[in-house]
N, CA, C and O atoms as a printed pandas DataFrame, in Angstrom:
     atom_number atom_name residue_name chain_id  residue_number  x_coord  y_coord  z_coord
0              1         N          UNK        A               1    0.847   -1.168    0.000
1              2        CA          UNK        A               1    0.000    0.000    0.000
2              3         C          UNK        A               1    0.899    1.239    0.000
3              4         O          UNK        A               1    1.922    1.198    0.684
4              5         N          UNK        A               2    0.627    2.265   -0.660
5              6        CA          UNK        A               2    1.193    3.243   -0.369
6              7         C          UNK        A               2    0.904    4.208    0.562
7              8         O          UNK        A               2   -0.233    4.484    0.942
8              9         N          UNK        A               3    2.407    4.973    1.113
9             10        CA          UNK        A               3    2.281    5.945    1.905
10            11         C          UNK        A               3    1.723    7.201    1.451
11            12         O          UNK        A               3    1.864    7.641    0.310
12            13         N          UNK        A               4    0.960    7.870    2.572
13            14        CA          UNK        A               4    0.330    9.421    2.519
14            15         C          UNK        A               4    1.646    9.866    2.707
15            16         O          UNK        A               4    2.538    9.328    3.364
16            17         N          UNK        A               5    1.683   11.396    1.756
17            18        CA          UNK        A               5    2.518   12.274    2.104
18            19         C          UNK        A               5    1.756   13.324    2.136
19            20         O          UNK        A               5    0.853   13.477    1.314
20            21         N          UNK        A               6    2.145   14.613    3.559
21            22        CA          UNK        A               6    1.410   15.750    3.620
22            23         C          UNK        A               6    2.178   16.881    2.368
23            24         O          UNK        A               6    3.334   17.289    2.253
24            25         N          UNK        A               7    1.009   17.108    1.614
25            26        CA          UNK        A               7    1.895   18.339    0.646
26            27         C          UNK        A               7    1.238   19.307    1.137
27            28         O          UNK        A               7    0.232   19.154    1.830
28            29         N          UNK        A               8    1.844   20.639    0.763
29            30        CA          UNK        A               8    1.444   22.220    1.071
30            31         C          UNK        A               8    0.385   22.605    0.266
31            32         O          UNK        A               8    0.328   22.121   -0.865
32            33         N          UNK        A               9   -0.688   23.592    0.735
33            34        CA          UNK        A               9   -1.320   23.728   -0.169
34            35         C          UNK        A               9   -1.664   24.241   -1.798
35            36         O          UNK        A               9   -2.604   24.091   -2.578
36            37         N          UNK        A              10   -0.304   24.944   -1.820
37            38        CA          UNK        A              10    0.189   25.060   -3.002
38            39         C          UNK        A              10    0.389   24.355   -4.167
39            40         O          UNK        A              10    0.199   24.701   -5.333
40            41         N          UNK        A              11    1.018   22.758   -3.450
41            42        CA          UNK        A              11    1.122   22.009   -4.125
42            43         C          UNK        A              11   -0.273   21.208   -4.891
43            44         O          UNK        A              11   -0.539   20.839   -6.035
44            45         N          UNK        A              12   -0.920   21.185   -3.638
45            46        CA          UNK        A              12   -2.065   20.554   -3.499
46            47         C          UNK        A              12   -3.309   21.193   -4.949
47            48         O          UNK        A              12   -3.998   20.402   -5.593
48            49         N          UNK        A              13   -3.325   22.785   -5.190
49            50        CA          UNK        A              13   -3.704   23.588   -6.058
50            51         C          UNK        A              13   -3.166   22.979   -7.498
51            52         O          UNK        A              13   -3.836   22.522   -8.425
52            53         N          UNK        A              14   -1.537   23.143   -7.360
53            54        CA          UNK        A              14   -1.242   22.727   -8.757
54            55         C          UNK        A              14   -1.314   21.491   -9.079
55            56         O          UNK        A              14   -1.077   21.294  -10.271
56            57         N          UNK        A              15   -1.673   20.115   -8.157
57            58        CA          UNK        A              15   -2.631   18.921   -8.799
58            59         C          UNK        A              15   -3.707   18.731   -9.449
59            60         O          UNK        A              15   -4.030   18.039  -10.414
60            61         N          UNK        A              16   -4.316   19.602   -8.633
61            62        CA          UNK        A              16   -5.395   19.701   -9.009
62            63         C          UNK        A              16   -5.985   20.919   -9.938
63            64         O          UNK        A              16   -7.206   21.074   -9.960
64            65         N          UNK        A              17   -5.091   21.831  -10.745
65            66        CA          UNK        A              17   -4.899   22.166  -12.042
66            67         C          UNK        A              17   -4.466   21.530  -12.887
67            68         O          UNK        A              17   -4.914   21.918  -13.965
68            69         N          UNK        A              18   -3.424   20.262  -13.035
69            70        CA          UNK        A              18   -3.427   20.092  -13.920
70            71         C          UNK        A              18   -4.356   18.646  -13.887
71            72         O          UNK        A              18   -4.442   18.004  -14.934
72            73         N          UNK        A              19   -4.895   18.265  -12.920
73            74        CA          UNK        A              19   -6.259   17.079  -13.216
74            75         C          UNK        A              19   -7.499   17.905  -13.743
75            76         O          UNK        A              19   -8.536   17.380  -14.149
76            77         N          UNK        A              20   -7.301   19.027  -13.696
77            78        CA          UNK        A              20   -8.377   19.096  -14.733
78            79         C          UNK        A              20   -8.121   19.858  -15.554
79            80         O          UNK        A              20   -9.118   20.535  -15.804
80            81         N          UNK        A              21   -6.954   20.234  -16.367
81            82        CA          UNK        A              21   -6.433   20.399  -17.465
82            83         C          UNK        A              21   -6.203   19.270  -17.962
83            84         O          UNK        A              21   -6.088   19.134  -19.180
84            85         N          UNK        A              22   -6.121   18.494  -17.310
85            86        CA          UNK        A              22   -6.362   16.924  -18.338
86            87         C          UNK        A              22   -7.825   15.937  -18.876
87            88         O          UNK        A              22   -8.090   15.124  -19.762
88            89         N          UNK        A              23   -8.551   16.642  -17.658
89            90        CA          UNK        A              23   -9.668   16.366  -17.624
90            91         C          UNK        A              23  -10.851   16.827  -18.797
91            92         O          UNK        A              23  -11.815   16.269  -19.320
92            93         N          UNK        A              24  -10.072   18.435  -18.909
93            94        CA          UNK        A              24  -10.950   19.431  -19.967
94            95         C          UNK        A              24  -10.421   18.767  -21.412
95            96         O          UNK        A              24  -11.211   18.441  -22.299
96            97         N          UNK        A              25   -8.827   18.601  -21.528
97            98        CA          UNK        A              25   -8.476   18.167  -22.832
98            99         C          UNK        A              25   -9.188   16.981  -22.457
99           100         O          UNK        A              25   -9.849   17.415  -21.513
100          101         N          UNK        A              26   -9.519   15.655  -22.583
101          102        CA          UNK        A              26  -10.389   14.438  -22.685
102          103         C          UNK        A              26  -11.658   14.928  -22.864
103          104         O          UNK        A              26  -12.123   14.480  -23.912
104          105         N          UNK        A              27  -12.324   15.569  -22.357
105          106        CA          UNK        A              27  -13.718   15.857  -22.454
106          107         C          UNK        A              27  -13.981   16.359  -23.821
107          108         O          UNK        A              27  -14.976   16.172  -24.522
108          109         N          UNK        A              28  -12.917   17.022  -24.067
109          110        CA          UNK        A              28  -12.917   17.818  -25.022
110          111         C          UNK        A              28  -12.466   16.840  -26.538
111          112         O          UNK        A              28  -12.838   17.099  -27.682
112          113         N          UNK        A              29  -11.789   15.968  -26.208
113          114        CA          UNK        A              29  -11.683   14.825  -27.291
114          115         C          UNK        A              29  -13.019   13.941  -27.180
115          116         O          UNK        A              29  -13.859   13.519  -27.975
116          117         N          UNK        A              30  -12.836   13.887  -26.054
117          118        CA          UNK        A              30  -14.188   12.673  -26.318
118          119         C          UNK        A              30  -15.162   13.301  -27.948
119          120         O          UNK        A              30  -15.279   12.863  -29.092
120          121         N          UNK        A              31  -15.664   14.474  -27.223
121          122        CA          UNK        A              31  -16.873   15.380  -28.183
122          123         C          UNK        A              31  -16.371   15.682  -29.236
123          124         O          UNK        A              31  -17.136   16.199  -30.050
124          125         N          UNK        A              32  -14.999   15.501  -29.618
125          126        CA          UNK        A              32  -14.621   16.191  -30.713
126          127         C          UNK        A              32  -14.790   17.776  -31.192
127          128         O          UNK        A              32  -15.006   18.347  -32.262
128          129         N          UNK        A              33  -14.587   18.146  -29.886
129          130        CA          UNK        A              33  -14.427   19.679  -29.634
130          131         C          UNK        A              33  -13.445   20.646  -29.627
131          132         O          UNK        A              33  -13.242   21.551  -28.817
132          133         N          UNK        A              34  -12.710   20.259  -30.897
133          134        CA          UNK        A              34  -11.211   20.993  -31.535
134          135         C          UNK        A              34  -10.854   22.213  -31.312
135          136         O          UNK        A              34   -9.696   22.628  -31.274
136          137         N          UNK        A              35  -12.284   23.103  -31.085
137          138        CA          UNK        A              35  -12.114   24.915  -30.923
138          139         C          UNK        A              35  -11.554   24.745  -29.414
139          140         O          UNK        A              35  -10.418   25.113  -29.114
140          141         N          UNK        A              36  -12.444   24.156  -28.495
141          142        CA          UNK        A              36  -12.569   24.272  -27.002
142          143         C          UNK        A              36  -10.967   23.366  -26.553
143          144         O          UNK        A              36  -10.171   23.809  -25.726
144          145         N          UNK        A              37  -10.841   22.476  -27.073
145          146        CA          UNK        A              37   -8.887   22.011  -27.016
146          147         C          UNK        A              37   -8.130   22.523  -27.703
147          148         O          UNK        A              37   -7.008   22.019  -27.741
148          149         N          UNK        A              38   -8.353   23.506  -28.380
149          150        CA          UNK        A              38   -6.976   23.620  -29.005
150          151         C          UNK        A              38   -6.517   25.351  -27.833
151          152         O          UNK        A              38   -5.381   25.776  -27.620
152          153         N          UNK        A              39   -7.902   25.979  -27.296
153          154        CA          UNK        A              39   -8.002   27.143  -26.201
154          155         C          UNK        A              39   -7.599   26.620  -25.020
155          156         O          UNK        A              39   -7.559   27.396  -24.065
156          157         N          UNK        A              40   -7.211   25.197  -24.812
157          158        CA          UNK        A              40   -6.585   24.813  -23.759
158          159         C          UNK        A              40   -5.162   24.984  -23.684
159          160         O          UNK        A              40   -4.645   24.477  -22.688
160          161         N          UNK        A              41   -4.461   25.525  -24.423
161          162        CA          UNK        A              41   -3.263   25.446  -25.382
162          163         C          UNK        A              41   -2.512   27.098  -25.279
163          164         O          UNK        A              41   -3.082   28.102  -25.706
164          165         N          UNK        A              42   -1.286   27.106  -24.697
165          166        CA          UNK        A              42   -0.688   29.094  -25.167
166          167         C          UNK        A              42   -0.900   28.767  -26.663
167          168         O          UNK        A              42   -0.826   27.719  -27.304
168          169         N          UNK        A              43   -1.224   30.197  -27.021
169          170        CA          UNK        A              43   -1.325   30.904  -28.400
170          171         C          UNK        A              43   -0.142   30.221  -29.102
171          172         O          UNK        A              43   -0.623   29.398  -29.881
172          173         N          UNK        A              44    1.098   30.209  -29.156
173          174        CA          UNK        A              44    2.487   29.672  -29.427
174          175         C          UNK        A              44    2.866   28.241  -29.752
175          176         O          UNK        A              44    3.761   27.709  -30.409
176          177         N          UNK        A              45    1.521   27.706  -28.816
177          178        CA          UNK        A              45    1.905   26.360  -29.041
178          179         C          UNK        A              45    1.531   25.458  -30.876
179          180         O          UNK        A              45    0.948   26.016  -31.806
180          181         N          UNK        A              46    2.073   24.052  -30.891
181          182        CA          UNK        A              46    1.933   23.558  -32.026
182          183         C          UNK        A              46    0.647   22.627  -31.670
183          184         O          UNK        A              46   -0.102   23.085  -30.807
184          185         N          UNK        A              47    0.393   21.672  -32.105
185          186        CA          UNK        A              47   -0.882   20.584  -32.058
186          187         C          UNK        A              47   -0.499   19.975  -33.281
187          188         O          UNK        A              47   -0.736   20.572  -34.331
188          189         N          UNK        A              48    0.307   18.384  -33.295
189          190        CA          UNK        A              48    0.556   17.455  -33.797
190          191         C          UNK        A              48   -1.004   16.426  -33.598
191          192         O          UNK        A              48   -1.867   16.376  -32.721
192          193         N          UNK        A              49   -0.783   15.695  -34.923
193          194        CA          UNK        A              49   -1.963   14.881  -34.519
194          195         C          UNK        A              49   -1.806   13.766  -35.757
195          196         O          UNK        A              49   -1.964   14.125  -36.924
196          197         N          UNK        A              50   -1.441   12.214  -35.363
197          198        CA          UNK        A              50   -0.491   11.328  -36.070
198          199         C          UNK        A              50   -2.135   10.533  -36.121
199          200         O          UNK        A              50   -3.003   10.479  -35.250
200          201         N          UNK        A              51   -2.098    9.901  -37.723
201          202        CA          UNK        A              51   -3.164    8.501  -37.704
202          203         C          UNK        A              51   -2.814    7.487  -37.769
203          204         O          UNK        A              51   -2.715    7.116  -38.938
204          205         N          UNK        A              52   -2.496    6.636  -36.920
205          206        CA          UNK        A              52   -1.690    5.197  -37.015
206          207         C          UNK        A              52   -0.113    5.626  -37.345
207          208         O          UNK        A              52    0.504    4.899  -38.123
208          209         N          UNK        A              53    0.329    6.394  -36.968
209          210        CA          UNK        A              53    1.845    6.747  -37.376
210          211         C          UNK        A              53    2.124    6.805  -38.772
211          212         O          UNK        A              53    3.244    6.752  -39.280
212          213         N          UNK        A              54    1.126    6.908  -39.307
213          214        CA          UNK        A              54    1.595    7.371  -40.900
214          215         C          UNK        A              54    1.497    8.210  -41.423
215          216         O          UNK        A              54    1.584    8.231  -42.651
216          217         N          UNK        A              55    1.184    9.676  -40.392
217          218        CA          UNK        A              55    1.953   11.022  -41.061
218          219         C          UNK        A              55    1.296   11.767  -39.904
219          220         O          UNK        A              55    0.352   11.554  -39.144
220          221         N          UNK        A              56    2.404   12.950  -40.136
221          222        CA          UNK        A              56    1.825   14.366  -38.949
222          223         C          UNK        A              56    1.797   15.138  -39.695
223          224         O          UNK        A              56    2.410   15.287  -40.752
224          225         N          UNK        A              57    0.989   15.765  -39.141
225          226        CA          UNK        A              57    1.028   17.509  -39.604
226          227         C          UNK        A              57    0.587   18.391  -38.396
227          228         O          UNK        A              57    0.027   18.130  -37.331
228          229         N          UNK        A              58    1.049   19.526  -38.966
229          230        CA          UNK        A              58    0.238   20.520  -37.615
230          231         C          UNK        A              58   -0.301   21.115  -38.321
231          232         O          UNK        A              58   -0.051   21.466  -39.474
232          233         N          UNK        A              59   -1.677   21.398  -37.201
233          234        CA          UNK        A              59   -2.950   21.781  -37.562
234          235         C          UNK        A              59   -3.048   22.937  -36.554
235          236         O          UNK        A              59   -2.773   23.034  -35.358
236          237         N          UNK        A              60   -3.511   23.724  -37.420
237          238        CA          UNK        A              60   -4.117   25.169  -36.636
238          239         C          UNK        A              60   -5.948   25.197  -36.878
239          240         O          UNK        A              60   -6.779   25.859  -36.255
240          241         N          UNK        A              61   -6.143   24.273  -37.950
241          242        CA          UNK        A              61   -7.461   23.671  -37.246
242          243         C          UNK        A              61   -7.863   22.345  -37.953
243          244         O          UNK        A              61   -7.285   21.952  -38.966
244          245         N          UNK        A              62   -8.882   21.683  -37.360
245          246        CA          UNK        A              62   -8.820   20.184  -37.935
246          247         C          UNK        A              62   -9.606   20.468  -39.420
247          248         O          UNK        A              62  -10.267   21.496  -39.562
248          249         N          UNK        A              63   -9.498   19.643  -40.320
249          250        CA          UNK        A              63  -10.355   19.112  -41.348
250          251         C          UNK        A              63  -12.020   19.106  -40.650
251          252         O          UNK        A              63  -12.911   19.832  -41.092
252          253         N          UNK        A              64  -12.165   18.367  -39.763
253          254        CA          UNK        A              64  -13.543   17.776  -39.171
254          255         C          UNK        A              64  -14.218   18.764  -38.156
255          256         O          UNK        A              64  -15.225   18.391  -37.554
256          257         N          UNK        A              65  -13.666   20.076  -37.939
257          258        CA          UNK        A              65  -14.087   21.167  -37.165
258          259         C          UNK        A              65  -15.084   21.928  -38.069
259          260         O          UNK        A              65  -14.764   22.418  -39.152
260          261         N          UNK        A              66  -16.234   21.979  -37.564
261          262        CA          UNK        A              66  -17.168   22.793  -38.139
262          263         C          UNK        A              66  -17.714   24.327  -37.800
263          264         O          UNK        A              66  -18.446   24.457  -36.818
264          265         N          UNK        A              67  -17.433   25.273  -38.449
265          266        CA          UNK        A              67  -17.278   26.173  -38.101
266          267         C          UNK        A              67  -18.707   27.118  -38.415
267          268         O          UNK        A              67  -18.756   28.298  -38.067
């Protein structure tokens, strides 16, 4: 079994930012909600997205996003 460790509450905050920054990106795949994940994202960033490993590209928006 594992041991409890007491963390600070600080720490405790930034767990539980990024569980649900992981949480929002999944939700957000599930639905296929490309606008609302890709705003999860700095402005700067890239978004790779591989189909069976047979090619990437980056996308600044999907094919399947309906606008």
């Amino acid at each position: 079994m594992s041991e409890h460790v007491a963390i600070s509450p600080n720490e405790a905050a930034d767990r539980l930012a990024i569980r649900e920054l992981v949480e929002a990106y999944a939700h957000c795949a599930d639905r296929r909600d490309a606008k609302n994940q890709m705003a999860l994202f700095a402005e700067d960033s890239h978004f790779e997205q591989s189909l069976k490993a047979i090619f990437r590209k980056t996308l600044t928006q999907p094919n399947w996003l309906v606008t």
